[in-house]
N, C-alpha and C positions, 0 to 999 in steps of 0.2 A: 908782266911778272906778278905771281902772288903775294901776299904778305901777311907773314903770320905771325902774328901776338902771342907771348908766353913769358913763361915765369918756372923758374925749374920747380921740379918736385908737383907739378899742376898734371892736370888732364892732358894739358897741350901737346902734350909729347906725342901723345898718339898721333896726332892731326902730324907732327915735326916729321916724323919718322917715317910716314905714308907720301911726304909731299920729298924726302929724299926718295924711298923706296918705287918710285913714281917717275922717279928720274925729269921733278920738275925745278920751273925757273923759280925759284921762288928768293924770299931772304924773310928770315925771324929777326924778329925784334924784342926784345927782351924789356917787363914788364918791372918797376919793383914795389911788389907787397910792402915792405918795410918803409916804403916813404909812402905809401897808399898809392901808387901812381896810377893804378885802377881805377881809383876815384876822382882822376883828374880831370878836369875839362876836357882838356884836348880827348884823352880815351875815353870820355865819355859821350862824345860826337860820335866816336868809333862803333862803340857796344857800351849803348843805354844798361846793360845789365851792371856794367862794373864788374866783370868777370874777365878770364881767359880760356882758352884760345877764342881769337878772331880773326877770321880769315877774310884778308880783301882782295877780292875778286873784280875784275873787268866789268861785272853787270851789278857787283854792290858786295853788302860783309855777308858774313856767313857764322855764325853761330853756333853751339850746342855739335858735343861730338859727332854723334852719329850721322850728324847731318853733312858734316867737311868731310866725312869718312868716305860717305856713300857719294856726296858729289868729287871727292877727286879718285873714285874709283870710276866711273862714268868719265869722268873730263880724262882720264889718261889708259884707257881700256887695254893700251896695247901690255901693260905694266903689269895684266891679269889676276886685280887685287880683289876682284869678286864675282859669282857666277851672274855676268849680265846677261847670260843667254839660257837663262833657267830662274824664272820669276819666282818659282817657290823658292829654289835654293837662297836668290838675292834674298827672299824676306827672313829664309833662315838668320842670314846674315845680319839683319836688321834686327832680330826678335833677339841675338846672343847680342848686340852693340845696347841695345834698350836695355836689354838687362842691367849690365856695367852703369849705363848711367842713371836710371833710374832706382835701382835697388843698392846695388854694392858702393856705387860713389856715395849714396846717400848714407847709407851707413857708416861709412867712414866718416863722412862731414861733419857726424855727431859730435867728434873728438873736440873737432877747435871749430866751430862756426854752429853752439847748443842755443846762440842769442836768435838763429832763426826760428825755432820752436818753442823757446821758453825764456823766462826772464829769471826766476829764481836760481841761487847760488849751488844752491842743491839740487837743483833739474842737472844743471850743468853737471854735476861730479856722478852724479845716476847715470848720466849720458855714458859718459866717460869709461864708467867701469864697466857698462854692457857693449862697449868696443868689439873685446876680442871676440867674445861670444859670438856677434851679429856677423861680423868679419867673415871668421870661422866656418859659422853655417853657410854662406854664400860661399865661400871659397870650395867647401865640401861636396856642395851640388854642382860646380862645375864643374869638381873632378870625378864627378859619378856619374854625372847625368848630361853634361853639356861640352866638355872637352874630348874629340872624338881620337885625338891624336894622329899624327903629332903634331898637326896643326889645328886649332881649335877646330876647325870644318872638316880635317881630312889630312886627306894626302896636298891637299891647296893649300899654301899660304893665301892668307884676305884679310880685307883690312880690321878683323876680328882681333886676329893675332897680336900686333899691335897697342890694343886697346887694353886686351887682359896682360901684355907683359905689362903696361905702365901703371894700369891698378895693383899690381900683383907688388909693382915695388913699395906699396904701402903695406905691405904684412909687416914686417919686422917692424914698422916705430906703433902697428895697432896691436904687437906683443901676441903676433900669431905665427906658428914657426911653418914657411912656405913647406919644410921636409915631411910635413904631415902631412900633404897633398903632390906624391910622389910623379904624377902626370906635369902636373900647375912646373911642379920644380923643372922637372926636365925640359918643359916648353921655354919657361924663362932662362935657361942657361943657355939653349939654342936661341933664344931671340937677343943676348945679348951680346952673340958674337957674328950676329949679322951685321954687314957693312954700314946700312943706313942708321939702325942704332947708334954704333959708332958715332957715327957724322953728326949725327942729332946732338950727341951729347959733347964733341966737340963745340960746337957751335953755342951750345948754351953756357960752354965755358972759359967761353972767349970774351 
C-alpha cells in the first residue's frame, strides 16, 4: 500500500487525486502546519525537507510533484494518465508539471513563505503586493499558450490536469479572478466534479 502525506490547501492534492484517479491502494495521512507537524521528528525521518506531499513507496519516499506524478503514471499505466508510449509527448507532460512547480508555485510562495528570500519587513509586503501581478501573468500564458483543451494536453486527461486544477484553486486568496482566463475556468469546473476530486477532498475532510 502507498502512503501519502498532506495537508489541505498544499500541492499534495495533485499527487491525492492521481493516486484515486489511479485506482490505487493507497491511504493519506494528514499533516498539521499549525502545530508545525512538518517539522517534527518523526516527519522528518520521512522527508528531510519538511515539506508535503511524501509519497511512501515499497522501494523508499518520493518527493517533489512532478516526480509522484510521473512515477504513479508509469506504476499504474493501465489508468492512462500519460502518453508513455510517445517520449516526446511524456516530456511534454513533464516540461507543463515543471512549469507549475517551478515557476507558478514559486510565485505564489512569495505571499506567506517571503523569509525564504529575504529578511526585511518590507521585502516581505513588496512581495505580497506583486502576488497577483506574478499570478496573473503565469496563469495568462497557460491559457494562451499551454492549455490545449479541454484537457491541459488534449482530448487526454494526464496527470497535468490535476496539478493545474490544484494550483488554479490558489487564484482567488492571490486576488486573481480565475473568469479572466475563460479555458483555466472551464478546466477547473470539469476537474471538480470528477469522482477522484471528490474523494480527494473527502478524505482530507475526514
Amino acid at each position: 500500500m502507498l502512503k501519502l502525506y498532506v495537508a489541505p490547501g498544499t500541492c499534495a492534492l495533485a499527487t491525492h487525486i492521481t493516486l484515486a484517479e489511479a485506482g490505487a491502494d493507497y491511504v493519506a495521512e494528514k499533516i498539521s502546519f499549525k502545530i508545525n507537524q512538518q517539522n517534527s521528528p518523526d516527519y522528518l525521518a520521512i522527508n528531510p525537507k519538511g515539506r508535503v506531499p511524501a509519497l511512501v513507496t515499497e522501494r523508499g519516499v518520493l518527493t517533489e510533484t512532478p516526480a509522484m506524478l510521473a512515477y504513479l503514471a508509469q506504476r499504474f499505466p493501465q489508468a492512462r494518465l500519460a502518453p508513455l508510449d510517445d517520449v516526446f509527448a511524456f516530456a511534454e507532460v513533464q516540461s507543463f508539471n515543471s512549469y507549475l512547480c517551478s515557476t507558478v508555485h514559486i510565485a505564489h510562495a512569495h505571499k506567506l513563505r517571503g523569509a525564504r528570500w529575504a529578511s526585511e519587513e518590507s521585502s516581505f509586503a513588496d512581495m505580497k503586493r506583486k502576488i497577483p501581478e506574478t499570478m496573473a501573468a503565469c496563469f495568462a500564458l497557460i491559457e494562451q499558450k499551454m492549455l490545449r483543451g479541454p484537457w491541459v494536453m488534449g482530448e487526454q486527461y494526464t496527470i497535468c490536469d490535476p496539478y493545474l486544477f490544484t494550483i488554479a484553486q490558489w487564484l482567488e486568496g492571490d486576488s486573481v479572478d480565475i473568469n479572466a482566463f475563460p479555458k483555466v475556468a472551464d478546466h477547473f469546473k470539469r476537474m471538480s466534479e470528477r469522482p477522484a476530486v471528490q474523494k480527494a477532498f473527502a478524505e482530507l475532510a475526514a
